[in-house]
N, C-alpha and C positions, 0 to 999 in steps of 0.2 A: 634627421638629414632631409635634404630636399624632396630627394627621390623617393621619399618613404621607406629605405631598406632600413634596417635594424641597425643600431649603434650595439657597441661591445659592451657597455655599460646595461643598455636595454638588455640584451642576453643575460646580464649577470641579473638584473633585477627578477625576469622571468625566470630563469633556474631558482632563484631565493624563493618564487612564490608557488613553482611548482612543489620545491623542499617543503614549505610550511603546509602545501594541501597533503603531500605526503605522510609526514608527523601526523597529520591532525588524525589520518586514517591509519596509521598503523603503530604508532605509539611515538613521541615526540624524541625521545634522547636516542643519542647514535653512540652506543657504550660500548668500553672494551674491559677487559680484565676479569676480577673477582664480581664486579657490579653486573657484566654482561651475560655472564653465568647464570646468575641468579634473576635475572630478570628472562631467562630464556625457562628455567626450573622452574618458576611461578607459574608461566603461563601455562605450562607445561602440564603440571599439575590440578590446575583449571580445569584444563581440557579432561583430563581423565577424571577428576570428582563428574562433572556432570556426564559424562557418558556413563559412569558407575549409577547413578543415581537416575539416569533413563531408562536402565537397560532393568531385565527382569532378574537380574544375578542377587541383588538386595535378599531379595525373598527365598531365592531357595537356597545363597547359603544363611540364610538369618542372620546377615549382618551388615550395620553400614544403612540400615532403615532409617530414615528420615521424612517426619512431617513435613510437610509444605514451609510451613513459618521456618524451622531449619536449615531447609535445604536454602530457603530466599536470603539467608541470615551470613552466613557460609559464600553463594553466590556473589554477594554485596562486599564480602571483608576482602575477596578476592579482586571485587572492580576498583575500591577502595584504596586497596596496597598499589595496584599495579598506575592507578592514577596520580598518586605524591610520586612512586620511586620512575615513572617514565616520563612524567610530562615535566618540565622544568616550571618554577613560579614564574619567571616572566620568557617570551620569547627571546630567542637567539643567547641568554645564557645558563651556563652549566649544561651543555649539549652532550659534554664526554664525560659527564662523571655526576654524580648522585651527594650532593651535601649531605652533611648527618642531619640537619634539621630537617631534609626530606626526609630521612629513613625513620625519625621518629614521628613525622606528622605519618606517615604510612602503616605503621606499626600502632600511633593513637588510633587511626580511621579504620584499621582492621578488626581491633578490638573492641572499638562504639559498635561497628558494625555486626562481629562476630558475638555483641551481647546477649543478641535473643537467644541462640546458641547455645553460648557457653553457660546462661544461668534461666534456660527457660522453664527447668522444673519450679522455681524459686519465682518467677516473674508469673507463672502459670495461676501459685498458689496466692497471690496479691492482684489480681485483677482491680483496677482502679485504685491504687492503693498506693501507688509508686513511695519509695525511701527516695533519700535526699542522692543519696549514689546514684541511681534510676534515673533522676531529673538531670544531674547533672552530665553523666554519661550519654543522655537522650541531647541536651543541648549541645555537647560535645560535639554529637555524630552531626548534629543538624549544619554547624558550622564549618567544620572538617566535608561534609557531602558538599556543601555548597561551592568548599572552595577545590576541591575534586573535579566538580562538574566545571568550572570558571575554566578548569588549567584544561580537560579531558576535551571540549567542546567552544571553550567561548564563552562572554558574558551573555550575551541574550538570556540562555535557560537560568542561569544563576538570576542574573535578576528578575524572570520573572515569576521565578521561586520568591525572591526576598519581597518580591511588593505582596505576596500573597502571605507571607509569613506577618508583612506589616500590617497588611488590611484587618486579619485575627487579630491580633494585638489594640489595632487602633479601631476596632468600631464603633467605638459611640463616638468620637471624636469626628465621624466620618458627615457627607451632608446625608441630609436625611434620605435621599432616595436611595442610598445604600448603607446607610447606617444598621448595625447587628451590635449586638447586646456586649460583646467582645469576650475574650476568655483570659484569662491570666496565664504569665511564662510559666507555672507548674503545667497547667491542661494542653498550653501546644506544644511544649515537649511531650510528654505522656502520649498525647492523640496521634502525633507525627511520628514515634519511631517505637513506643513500647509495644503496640497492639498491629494488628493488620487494615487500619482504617487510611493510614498515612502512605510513610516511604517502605514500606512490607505488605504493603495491598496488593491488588489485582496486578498492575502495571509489572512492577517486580516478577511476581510470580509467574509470568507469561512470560519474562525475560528469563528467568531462571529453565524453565521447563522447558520449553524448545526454542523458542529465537537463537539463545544458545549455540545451539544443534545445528540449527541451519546457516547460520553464521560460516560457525564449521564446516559444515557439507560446501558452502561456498567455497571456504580458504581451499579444501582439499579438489574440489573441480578445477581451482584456477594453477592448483599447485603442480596437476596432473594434466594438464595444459587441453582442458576444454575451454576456459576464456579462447586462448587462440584459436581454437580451432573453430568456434561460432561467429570470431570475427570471421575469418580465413575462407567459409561459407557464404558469409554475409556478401562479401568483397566476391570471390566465383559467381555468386547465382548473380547478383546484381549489378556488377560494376560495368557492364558493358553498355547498361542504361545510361540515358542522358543523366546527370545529376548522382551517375552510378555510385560513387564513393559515399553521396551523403545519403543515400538509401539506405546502404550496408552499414552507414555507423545507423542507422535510428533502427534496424532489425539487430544487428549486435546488441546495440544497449539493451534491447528488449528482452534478447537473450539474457544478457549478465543479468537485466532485472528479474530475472526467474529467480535469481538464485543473490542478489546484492541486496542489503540491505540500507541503503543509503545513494541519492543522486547521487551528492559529492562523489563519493566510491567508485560509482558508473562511469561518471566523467572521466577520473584521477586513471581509469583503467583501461576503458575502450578509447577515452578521447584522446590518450596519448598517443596512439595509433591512427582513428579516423580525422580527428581536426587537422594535422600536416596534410594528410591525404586529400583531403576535401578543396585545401589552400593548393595543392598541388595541380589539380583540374581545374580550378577560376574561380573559384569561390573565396570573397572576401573575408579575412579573418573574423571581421565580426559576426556576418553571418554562419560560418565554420561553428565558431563558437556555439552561435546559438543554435543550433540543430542539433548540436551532442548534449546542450542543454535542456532544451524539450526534448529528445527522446529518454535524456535519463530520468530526468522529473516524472515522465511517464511510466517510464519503467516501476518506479514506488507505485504506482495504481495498475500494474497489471498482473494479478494471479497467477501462481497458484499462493505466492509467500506477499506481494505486497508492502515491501518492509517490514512485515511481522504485523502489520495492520491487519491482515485477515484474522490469525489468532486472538487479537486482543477484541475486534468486534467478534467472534467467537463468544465472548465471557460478557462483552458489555450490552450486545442485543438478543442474549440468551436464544441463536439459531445453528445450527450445526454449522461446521467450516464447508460441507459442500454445499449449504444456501447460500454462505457467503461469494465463495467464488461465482456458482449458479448467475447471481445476480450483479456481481460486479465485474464477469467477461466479455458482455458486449460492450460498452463503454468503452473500457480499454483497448476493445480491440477496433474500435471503428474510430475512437481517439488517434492509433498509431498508421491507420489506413492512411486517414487523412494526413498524418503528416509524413507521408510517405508522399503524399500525392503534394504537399506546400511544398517539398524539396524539389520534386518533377517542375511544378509550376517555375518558380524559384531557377531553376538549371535552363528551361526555356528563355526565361526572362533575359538571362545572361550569353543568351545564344552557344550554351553548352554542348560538347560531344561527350560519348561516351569512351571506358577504356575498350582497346583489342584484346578479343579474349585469344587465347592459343585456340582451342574450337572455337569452329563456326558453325555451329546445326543451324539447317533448313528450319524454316515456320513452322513446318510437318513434323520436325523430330521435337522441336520443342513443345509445340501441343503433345506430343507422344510422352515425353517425358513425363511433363505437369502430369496427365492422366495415368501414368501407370503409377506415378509416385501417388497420385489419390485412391487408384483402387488397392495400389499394395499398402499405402495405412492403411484401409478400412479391412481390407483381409485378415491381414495382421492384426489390427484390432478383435476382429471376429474372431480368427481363433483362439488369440490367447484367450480372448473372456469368457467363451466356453469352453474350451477347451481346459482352462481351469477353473469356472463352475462346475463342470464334470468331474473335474478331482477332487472339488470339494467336498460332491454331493459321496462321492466312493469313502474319503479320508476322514473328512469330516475337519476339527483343527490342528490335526497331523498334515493337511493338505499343503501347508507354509514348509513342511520338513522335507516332503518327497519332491516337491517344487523345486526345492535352492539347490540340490545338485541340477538340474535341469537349467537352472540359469546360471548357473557357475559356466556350465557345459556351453551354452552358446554365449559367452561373455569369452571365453578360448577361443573359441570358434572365429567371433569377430574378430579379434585380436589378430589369429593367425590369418585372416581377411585381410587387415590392412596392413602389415606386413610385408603384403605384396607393395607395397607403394611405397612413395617415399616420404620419408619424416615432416612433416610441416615446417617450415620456418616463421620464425617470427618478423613481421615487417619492417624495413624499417623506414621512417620516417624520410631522411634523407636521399632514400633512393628516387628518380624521376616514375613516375606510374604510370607504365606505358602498355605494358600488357597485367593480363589477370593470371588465376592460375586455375586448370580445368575443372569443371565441375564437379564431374563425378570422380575421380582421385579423391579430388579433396574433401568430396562426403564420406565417403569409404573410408578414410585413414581413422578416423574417431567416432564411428558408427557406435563401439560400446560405450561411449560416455553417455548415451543414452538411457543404457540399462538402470543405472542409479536413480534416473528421473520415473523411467517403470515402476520400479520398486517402492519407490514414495508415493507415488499418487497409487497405485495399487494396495498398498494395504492403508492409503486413506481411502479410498473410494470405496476399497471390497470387501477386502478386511475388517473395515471397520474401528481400527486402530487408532487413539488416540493420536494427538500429531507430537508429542512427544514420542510415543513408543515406533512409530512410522518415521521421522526423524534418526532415532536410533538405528534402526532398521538399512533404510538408505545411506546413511553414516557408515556404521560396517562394510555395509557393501563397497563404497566408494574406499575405506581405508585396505579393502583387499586390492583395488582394483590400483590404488596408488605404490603398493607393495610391487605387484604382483605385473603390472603393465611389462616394464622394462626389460625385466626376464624373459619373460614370453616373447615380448618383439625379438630380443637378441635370439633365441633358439629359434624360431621359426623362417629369423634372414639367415641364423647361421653365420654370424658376424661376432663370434668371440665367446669367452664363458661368462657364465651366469654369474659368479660371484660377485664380480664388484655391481653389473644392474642390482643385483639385490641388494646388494650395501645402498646402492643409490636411493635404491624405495625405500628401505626402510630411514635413511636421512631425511627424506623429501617427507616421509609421512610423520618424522618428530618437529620437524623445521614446521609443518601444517598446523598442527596441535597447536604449537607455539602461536601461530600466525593468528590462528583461528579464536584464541584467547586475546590477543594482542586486541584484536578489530573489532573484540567484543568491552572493552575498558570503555568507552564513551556510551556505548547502548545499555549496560550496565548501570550507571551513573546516571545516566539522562533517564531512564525507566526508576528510578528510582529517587529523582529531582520529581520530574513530575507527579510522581505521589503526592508530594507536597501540596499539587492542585489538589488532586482529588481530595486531600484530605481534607483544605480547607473549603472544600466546598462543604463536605458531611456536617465540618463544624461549626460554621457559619451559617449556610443557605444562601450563598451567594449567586445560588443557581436558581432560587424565585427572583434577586433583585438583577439577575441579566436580564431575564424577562420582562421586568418590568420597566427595565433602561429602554433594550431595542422596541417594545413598545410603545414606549414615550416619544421616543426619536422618530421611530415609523408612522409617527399619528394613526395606526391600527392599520396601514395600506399594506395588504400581504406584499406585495412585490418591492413594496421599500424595507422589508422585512429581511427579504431573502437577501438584496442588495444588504440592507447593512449587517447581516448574519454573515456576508461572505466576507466582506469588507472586516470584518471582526476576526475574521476566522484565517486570515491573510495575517493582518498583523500578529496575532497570536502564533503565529505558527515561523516566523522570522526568525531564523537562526536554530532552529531546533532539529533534532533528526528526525527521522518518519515516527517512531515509535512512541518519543515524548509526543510529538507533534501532533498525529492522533488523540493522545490521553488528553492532552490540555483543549484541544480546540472540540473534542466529543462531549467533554465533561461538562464544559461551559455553553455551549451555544449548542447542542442538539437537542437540551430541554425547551429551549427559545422557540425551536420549530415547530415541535411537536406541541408543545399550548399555546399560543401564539397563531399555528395554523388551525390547530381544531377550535379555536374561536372565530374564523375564520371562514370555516365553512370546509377547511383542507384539510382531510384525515387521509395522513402521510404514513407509510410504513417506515418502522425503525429503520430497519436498515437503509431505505433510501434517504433519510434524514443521515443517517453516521455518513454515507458515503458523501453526501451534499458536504459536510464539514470537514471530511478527510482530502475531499479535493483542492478546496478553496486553502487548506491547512499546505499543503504538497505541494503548491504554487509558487506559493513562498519563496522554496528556493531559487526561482529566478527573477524574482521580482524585486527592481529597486528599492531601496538604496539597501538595503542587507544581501539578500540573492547570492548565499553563499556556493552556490552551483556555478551561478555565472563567474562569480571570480575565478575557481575553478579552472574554468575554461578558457579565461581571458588568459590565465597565465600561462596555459598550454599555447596560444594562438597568438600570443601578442599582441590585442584588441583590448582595448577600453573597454573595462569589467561595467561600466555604469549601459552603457552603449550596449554589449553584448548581453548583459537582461533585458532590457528595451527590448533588443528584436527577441531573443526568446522570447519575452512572453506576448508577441506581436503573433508569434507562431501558436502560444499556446494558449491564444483567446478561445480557440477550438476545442478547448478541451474545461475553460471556462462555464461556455455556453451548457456544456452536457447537464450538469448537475442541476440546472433550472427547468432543462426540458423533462430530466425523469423524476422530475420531483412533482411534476403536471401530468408527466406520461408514463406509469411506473412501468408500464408494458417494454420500457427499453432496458428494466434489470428485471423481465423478463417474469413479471408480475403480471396475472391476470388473462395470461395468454389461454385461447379455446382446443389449441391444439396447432399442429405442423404447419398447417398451411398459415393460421396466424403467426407463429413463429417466422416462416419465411419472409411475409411481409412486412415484417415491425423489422428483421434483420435488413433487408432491402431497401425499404425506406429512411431507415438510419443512416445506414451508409452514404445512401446518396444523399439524403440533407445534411452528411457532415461535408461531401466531394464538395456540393454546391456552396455551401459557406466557406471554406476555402478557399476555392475561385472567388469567391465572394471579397474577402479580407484582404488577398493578395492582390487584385485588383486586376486581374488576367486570368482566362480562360482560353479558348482556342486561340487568342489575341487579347490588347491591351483592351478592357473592360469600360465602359463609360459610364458615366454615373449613374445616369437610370438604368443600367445594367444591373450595377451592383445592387442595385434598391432591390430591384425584383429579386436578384438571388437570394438574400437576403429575406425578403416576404416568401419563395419558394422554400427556405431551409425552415423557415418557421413553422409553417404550411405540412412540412413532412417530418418535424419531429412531434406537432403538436396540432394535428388535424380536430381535433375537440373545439379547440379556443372558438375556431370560426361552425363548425357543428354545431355547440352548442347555443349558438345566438339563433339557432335556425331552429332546432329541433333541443329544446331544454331537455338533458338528462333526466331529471328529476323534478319534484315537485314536492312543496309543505303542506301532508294532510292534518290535522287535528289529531290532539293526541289523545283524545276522547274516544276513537275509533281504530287505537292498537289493535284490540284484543281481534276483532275480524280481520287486520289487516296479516298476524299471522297465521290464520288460514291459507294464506296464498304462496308464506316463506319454506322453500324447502328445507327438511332436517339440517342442521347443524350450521345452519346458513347466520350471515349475521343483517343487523338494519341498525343502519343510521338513525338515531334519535337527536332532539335537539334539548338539554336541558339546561335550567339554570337554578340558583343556588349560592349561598355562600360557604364559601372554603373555610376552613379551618384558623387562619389568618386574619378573618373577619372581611372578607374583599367577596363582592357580588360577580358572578362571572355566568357569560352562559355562553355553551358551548356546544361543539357537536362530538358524539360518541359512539364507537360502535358497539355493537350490544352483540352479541352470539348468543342466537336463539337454541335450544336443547330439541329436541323430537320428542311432541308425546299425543296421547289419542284426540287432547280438544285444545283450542286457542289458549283456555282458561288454564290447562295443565301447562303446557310452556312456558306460559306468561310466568306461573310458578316456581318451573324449574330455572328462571333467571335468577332467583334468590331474592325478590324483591316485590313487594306489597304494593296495589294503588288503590287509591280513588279518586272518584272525579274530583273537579275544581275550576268550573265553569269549564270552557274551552280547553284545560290543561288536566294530568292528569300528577295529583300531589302522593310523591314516595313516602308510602310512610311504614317501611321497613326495609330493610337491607341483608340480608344473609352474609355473614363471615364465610370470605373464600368462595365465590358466591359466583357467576358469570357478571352480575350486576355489578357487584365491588369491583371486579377484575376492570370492567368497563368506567369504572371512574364515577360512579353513579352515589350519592351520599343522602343518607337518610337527612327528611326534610325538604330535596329538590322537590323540584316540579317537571316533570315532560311535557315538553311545549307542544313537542312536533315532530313527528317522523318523516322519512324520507322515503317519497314511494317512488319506486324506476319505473322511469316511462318507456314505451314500445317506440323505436324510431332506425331509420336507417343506418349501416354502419356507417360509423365516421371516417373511414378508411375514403367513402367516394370523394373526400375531396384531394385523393393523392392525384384525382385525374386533372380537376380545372389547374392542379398545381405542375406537373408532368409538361399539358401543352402548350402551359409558358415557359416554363424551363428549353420547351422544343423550339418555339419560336424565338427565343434567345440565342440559344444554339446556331440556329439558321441564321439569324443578324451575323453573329460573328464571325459565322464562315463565311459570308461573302462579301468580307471584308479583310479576311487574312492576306497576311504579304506572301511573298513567295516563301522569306524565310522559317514563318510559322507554318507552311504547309508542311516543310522537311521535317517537320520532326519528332521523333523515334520513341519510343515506347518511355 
């Protein structure tokens, strides 16, 4: 229509495509009868195999033990079944009802699946060996999974299973820069589904053992109405803000992303709520869109669950799950600052107001606030953690037994707390948004939905507990707290009997189960598609010839490296959920960086290498022309899905950027730091070089920004995430001494310390390489003994010093070091000023930008409000 209002037609279209993001997240068919049944039993029963199988019940009644390869086997026949009998083979038909050819392709894909299983004493005792049954039932599964995953998620992962399924099959046929030797249809069946190299490898297994779990722990938090209630937060603390409504969808997302395991999800959930709300205060559909688009996208990259990303780098960079997070929460968290702050900008731009809250606190009450609410977390934090260190130190690991009545107790407590208030409601879209609703009420009404997040990160943090068994742990809790809420609210208002709330909880808590199984059929499937990467990487080596691709392409320039490793790692990661998404673009392109950069002269830490690939992988989803988020979105907003990725990822260039600066500056995932006071200033100057790129991008700051404006902010952001670049042109880190003069120069290396070597060699391949490596020196009384305890033999060789021995398992092996190299050169650290002083010459232009723009502001940019 002229006027831009919606046509009836357009409504029908946007309900059809809200439907289909709906299906895609929680199981496509809308069934009734005997089929509904059973499709509600299945899941049903999902739910409780892996709670049986997390929980320590196995072992003390001795029964119901299952290996890993079993449990993965079982897991799969479950995602398998529940993927023929709920998604229909093409959209929009057989929506009400389940064809027989579904129920036996469901019943074939349970049974390929359920084979390791059902005959793994028999498959045990033939390693390598496969019968013709074997092969057949293994191709079976390969095509039955693929076409599971097509219906579960979408072509993308299917096809980018079958080109790698082709690539084995076809490589010598291939051109030579990627040509491999090829394997016959007996060895990719066998390699992909008999053993655990394939689709029952790592990926699976991590999906099996907790993703699972948390899954669940989601379904049962949203079931028990903490989703609302972190909006409902979100929208109190901040709606009164300029740009207020899109503040509180990009901290809600954030919230759900504690606990969601997919953008899409994020969206489908909080956005059906913040996107009308955003358009309700003046904000353009398409931008609506894309603000619940980057903050859910982000949401996949911010800890403690990450999509299950944190778990599987857990098992793929061999570092405990608290490095993991350790290193990947400031990113996230100055990622979501910022665009907290594009929205501000953003709401400025559009000459925004804020809503009326029902309170109005003074500036006094509100700084009161903010601070009591900081020193009662850290109090709170103090006590509990000593306060149950101290029962530790008394109980010993009885101290978890004497504890949970104590948390039971103030988990009533709360309860009977908010009680006093009144019930949240859910928003609703339609309504005009004209006031808020008060703050503290509505922190208080769900104060105990916190406790289950205690309990999790506490027995990962303290405890020690695996995050399956920590999973489990927080699980229970949450399914008491799901029981058990409704009751307690009704006896404490005094507003009728207990009976039917508790019929209510215990509905709510079988409906969750179900739920929770249901949202795990795609994550299932897709973890166990992308197997298929990893396997054929194991059986090919497909992962020296990406190396030697982005090499070629890069003509050896590290930075055109990173560019087309991310560029790689973008398209790869198109249409996939976070979990495959991860395994394919980690598999592929983190070996790329890590030999590729240490030829380079960049010796990267794993993990900042995984997270450089998990970012650019998570992008994805709002990035044209696939940007399965942005569609998402668009059909919640009525915005042009091509359009509304465009401006997300115009917002989430910001979060782009990161993975380059800590791949230079590892000190922003909190690598390398000297202590508190460098802690504060690596957190400080992050922040503000992500504020300043932002104002940067958006193109306004205190006012409309001019283009040597931006330049400079832009050279400032640089400035402050990566104060080195211009340091080192002044004051070289380092320097290449001769490696004829190691043995004195360990004299100087403290114990257990490591140094940079420089050496070269040929590989195993027959290919001349030289590179740089770090060695981990051992302590011992003379240069000569250390040198020793590296595992590794030398003698001179003019200028160079020639290996000529190696130690098995050795520090030298560990280092990459191969009998016959040569050691060119070491790398000795020079004494020079911090690099930190150049935050200053960076600071007082930032200041003198500042001062340009304010005295040139209109009156309208002076008014306005936080």
């Amino acid at each position: 229509m002229a006027n831009g209002e919606p046509t009836a037609s357009s409504d029908q279209a946007d309900i059809k495509k809200i439907s289909e993001v709906l299906q895609t997240e929680t199981g496509g068919r809308a069934l009734t009868g005997p089929a509904a049944v059973l499709l509600f039993i299945v899941p049903l029963c999902w739910s409780l195999f892996q709670l049986w199988i997390a929980s320590p019940l196995p072992f003390i009644f001795e029964f119901g033990i299952l290996n890993s390869t079993e449990a993965r086997s079982i897991h799969l026949a479950f995602a398998a079944f529940l993927a023929f009998s709920a998604f229909p083979m093409f959209r929009g038909r057989h929506i009400e009802k389940v064809p027989i050819f579904d129920w036996v392709l469901a019943l074939a894909a349970a049974f390929a699946a359920g084979y390791l299983y059902i005959f793994y004493e028999e498959l045990s005792g033939r390693p390598g060996a496969p019968t013709t049954t074997d092969i057949v039932v293994a191709m079976g599964g390969l095509v039955l999974l693929l076409e599971a995953t097509r219906r579960a998620l979408g072509l993308p992962l299917a096809i980018v299973a079958m080109v790698f399924i082709f690539y084995s099959l076809a490589g010598p046929y291939m051109p030579s820069v990627i040509a491999h030797g090829g394997v016959s249809l007996n060895k990719l069946a066998s390699h992909q589904w008999l053993g655990t190299e394939g689709v029952f490898g790592v990926a699976l297994g991590v999906s099996t053992s907790f993703v699972f779990l948390f899954v669940l722990f989601g379904a049962l938090l949203e079931k028990a109405g903490a989703g609302n209630y972190f909006i409902q937060i979100a929208y109190a603390m901040l709606g009164h803000m300029r740009g207020g409504p899109a503040k509180a969808a990009v901290v809600s997302s954030g919230l759900s992303g504690i606990i969601s395991g997919s953008s899409i999800a994020n969206v489908v959930t909080t956005g059906t709520f913040t996107i009308p709300l955003m358009k309700r205060v003046g904000f353009p559909a398409t931008k609506a869109g894309a603000v619940e688009v980057a903050a859910s996208t982000n949401g996949q990259l911010t800890p403690p669950i990450m999509g299950a990303a944190a778990f599987l780098m857990v098992e793929y960079v061999g570092i405990s799950y608290l490095e993991v997070i350790k290193h990947a929460i400031l990113p996230a968290l100055i990622s979501y600052v910022a665009l907290i702050y594009i929205v501000h900008l953003e709401a400025c731009k559009l000459k925004m107001k804020g809503i009326e809250r029902l309170d109005k606190p003074t500036l006094a009450q509100r700084m009161l606030t903010w601070v009591m609410m900081l020193i009662g977390l850290s109090v709170l934090t103090f006590l509990v953690y000593y306060g149950i260190g101290w029962t530790k130190d008394i109980f010993g690991d009885k101290a978890m037994w004497v504890l949970s009545p104590a948390v039971v107790g103030i988990y009533i407590a709360l309860v009977a707390y908010s009680a006093r208030f009144p019930e949240l409601e859910e928003d609703d879209p339609n309504d005009p948004a004209e006031t808020l609703p008060p703050v503290g009420p509505t922190v208080k009404t769900g104060l105990y939905f916190l406790l289950p997040v205690v309990v999790l990160v506490w027995c990962l943090t303290v405890e020690r507990f695996s995050p399956q068994l920590s999973a489990f742990w927080a699980t229970v809790f949450m399914i008491f707290i799901v029981v058990t809420q409704r009751p307690l609210q009704t006896f404490f208002r005094k507003s009728g009997p207990l009976l039917e709330p508790f019929k209510q909880g215990i509905s709510e808590l079988i409906h969750s189960l179900a739920t929770g199984a249901r949202n795990m059929v795609g994550i299932g499937v897709a973890t166990a598609t992308a197997g298929i990467v990893v396997g054929t990487v194991t059986l090919t080596g497909i992962g020296l010839v990406m190396t030697e691709f982005v090499e070629f392409i890069s003509g050896g320039n590290l930075m055109l490296m990173l560019v087309f490793t991310a560029f790689i790692s973008l398209l790869l990661g198109m249409g996939l959920p976070t979990t495959a998404n991860y395994i394919v673009v980690s598999t592929l392109m983190a070996p790329v960086i890590v030999t590729l950069g240490a030829q380079n002269g960049l010796l990267v830490p794993l993990i900042a290498v995984h997270l450089f690939v998990f970012y650019f992988g998570i992008l994805a989803d709002d990035t044209p022309p696939v940007g399965l988020a942005a569609y998402a979105a668009a059909a919640i907003s009525g915005a042009d899905p091509i359009k509304t990725g465009i401006q997300g990822f115009t917002y989430d260039i910001r979060t782009a950027i990161l993975p380059f600066m800590f791949i230079f500056n590892t000190q922003l995932l909190l690598i390398g730091l000297t202590g508190w006071f460098d802690l504060l200033v690596t957190i400080a100057s992050a922040v503000t070089a992500m504020l300043v790129f932002s104002a940067a991008t958006q193109g306004y700051w205190f006012t409309k920004s001019r283009v040597w404006e931006t330049a400079l902010l832009l050279v400032i952001t640089f400035t402050l995430f990566r104060p080195g670049y211009w340091w080192d042109m002044i004051y070289p880190p380092t320097e290449e001494r001769s490696a004829v003069s190691i043995v004195e120069h360990l004299e100087t290396v403290p114990a257990d310390q490591e140094i940079i070597i420089k050496a070269s060699g040929m590989t195993i391949d027959g290919t001349e390489v030289s590179t740089y490596l770090q060695l981990a020196i051992p302590g011992a009384a003379t240069p000569k003994e250390r040198l020793e305890k590296t595992g590794m033999e030398l003698s001179p060789d003019g200028d160079r010093m020639m290996v000529d021995f190696v130690q098995f398992d050795s520090p030298a092996e560990d280092a990459g070091i191969q009998f016959g190299w040569t050691i060119d050169a070491y790398l000795m650290e020079l004494q020079r000023p911090p690099k930190e002083l150049m935050f200053i010459p960076a600071l007082i232009l930032l200041g003198l930008v500042a001062f340009n723009q304010f005295r040139r502001r209109t009156d309208e940019d002076r008014g306005l409000s936080a």
